[in-house]
C-alpha positions, 0 to 999 in steps of 0.5 A: 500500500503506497500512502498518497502523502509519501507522493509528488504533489503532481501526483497526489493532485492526479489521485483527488481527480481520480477520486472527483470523477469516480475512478478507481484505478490509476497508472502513472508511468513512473511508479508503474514502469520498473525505472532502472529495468531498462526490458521492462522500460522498452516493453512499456514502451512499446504498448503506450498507445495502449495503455492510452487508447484504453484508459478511460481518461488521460490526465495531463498536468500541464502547468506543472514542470515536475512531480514536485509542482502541483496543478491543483490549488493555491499553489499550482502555477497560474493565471487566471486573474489576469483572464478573470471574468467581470460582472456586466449589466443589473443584478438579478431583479426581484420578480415579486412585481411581475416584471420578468427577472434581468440575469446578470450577465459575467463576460471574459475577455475574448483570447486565443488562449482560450480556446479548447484546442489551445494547449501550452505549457511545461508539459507541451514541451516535452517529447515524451508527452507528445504521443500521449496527446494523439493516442488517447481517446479522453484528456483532461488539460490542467493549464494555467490558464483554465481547465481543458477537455478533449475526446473523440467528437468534441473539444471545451474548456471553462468558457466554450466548448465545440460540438460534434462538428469538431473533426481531430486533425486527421489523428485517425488515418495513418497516412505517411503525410500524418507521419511528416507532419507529426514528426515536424512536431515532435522535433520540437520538443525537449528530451532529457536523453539524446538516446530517447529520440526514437522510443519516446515516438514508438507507440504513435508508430506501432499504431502506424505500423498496423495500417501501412504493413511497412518495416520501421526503419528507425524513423522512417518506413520502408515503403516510402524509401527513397522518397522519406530521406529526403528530409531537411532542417528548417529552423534557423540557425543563420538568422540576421543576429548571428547569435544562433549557431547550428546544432551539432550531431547527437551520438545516440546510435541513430544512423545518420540517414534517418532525422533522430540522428540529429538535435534539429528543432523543425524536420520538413520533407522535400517533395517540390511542391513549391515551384522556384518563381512561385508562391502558390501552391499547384498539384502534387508532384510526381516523384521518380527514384534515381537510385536502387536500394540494394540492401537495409541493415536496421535491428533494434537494439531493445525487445521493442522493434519501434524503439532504439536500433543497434549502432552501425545500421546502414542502408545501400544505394546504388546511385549516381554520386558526385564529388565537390567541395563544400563550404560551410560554418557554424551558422548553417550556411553551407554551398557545394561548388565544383569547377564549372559549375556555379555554387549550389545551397546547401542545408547541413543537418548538424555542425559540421568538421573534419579530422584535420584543419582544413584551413590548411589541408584546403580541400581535400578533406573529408567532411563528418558530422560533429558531436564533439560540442553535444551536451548529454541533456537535450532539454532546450539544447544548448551549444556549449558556444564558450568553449567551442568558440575558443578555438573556432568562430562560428562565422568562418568559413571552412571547407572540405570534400563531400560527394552529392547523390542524386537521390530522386526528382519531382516534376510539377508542372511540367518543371523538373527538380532533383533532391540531392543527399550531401554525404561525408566519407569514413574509413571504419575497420578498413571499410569505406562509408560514408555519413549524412551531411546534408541536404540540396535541392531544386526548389526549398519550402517558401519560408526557407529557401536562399532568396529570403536569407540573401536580405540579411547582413549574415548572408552576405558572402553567400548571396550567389549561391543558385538551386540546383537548376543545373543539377543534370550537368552536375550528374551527366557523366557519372556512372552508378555506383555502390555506396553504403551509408550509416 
């Protein structure tokens, strides 16, 4: 028998709610889950869209940092003075005239924060949290601001409810365009350990498994290969304050062709769905693979298959490849070049070095991804900038060898575009592999394309770089070849 005031406040608030509403049961994760049994861990884990789906409701303390924060009472975090309603008009009158009685009418200031669909809060920033909010079928909301309900047919809060004709966001088709979408969302949010990138999403993608009957590959979905790795980085790293610097790599054992290998904050995928001189949006585009995958090695390191993967997982293409030079620095701001040719944009997805000085090695340096600076605790990941500036500053710019495969084009009407993996060679054990470094292609999203950074001071020594409208001269005189990627 656990005595309730041995518990967090955080707790203790979650047991009065149980017993408010009747129910007699109740699983925290924590106290349920064997916390240093690291197969237990990993079988809980694999059966959380489970466990939520099938609780009769999810209890979600918002407005609480941690288990010593309560959500209830004088002492829970709140504002709800400065949205507190007011009393308009009389007081109700005294019907003993026969006069019909005048209700007192109480109003509160109209607010987006109001909204029941409207959820922000500690809690909303924490990875793990994400995949309980689509699984479960019931949640009650403690916020700071107000009290908060949602189910399958209806949304509300303290002082407004939608009805039936309130549709959830496309939660119930498992579709690979939800996939995208949540992951973008999700990669905005903390973790304490780099190593939880993957198990801290695995529910949300066994429910997915089921629908589209496709072999989880760390991340992504085999049935969408090749199409899926053409992720990219979208927050800004390069913006005109240049105090942001690009995140550097996360060593948790996640290959680097799939998005959980790095500490990005904002994952889109390339599909050309924007055209180059266009801002409004048109058909989908027809997408065509120029590359043959020849071989997947991706197990999972834990009992459950949607979690972490071994180290070394890797995936064979046999592809057209091309060997430039790239330019980079710390702020993200990266170009290929190739003599020629004009130099192409790049997105790297970490920060980004080499194993010698390459100011004075010059080109001929192979470029890898760089973990050195990666501090262990992911929450509202910081770049140890003090230390890492002693030696470098982030402004420089650096160079070094990279090899650009073409990995499938899309044509929009009638105009054709190339997404393009920028990959870094490794020698390990003899074996010659290469990394993920990055991304180019055709045409970016509208809010991350080059022609908008070229206005910022930061940008100014990069201001002539075009996108890849010469990307079949880049690749006309090569022959495909093997390569293996991890």
């Amino acid at each position: 028998m656990i005595d309730p005031s041995t518990l967090p406040p955080t707790f203790q608030d979650t047991i009065i709610v149980a017993r408010e509403l009747g129910v007699s049961y109740l699983w925290i994760d924590s106290l349920c889950i064997i916390q240093d049994d690291k197969d237990d861990w990993a079988r809980h884990a694999e059966h959380m869209d489970q466990i939520y789906e099938n609780a009769l409701l999810v209890v979600a303390a918002v407005s609480s940092n941690n288990g010593s924060v309560p959500f209830l009472g004088t002492e829970a975090p709140s504002t709800r003075s400065y949205y507190h309603s007011v009393g308009i008009g009389p007081r109700v009158s005294d019907a003993s005239d026969g006069r019909e009685p005048i209700s007192c009418l109480r109003a509160r200031r109209r607010e987006v924060l109001l909204s029941p669909t409207w959820i922000d809060g500690p809690l909303e920033s924490r990875a793990w949290a994400w995949q309980e909010r689509h699984c479960a079928v019931r949640i009650l909301s403690f916020t700071d601001l107000e009290v908060k309900w949602r189910c399958k047919v209806t949304v509300a809060c303290e002082c407004q409810y939608e009805d039936a004709a309130y549709k959830q966001r496309d939660e119930q088709k498992a579709t690979l365009k939800n996939w995208h979408t949540w992951i973008g969302e999700y990669s905005t949010r903390d973790l304490t350990y780099g190593t939880d990138r993957l198990p801290a999403i695995a529910s949300v993608a066994s429910r997915l498994h089921t629908a589209l009957e496709s072999n989880y590959l760390a991340g992504l979905w085999e049935v969408e290969l090749p199409f899926n790795l053409g992720w990219y980085r979208e927050e800004f790293t390069d913006g005109p304050s240049m105090r942001a610097q690009i995140r550097p790599a996360m060593d948790n054992g996640v290959p680097s062709w799939s998005w959980a290998s790095n500490a990005m904050r904002s994952i889109r995928v390339w599909s050309y769905s924007w055209l180059p001189e266009s801002m409004e949006p048109g058909p989908e585009p027809v997408l065509e693979s120029k590359v043959d995958i020849l071989d997947i090695d991706c197990i999972p390191s834990v009992a459950n298959k949607f979690g972490a993967v071994q180290a070394g997982s890797s995936i064979q293409l046999r592809a057209h490849v091309v060997e430039a030079v790239m330019y980079y620095d710390d702020h993200g701001r990266a170009s290929v070049c190739k003599e020629g040719f004009n130099a192409q944009v790049v997105f790297p997805d970490c920060r980004i070095s080499s194993n010698t000085d390459s100011r004075k090695a010059g080109t001929h340096v192979n470029l890898r991804r760089d973990p050195s600076s990666f501090l262990g605790n992911l929450d509202h990941i910081q770049v140890d900038s003090a230390t890492y500036n002693k030696n470098h500053d982030p402004g420089t710019r650096r160079c070094g060898t990279v090899y650009r495969l073409l990995l499938f084009t899309g044509t929009r009407m009638n105009e054709t575009g190339a997404c393009i993996l920028v990959l870094g060679q490794i020698v390990d054990g003899g074996e010659l592999r290469y990394q993920r470094l990055g991304l180019g292609a055709t045409s970016m999203d509208c809010c991350s394309g080059p022609r908008y950074r070229k206005t910022w001071k930061s940008w100014q020594a990069w201001d002539a770089l075009e996108q890849w409208s010469e990307w079949e001269k880049w690749f006309a005189d090569t022959e495909p070849e093997v390569i293996k990627i991890v």
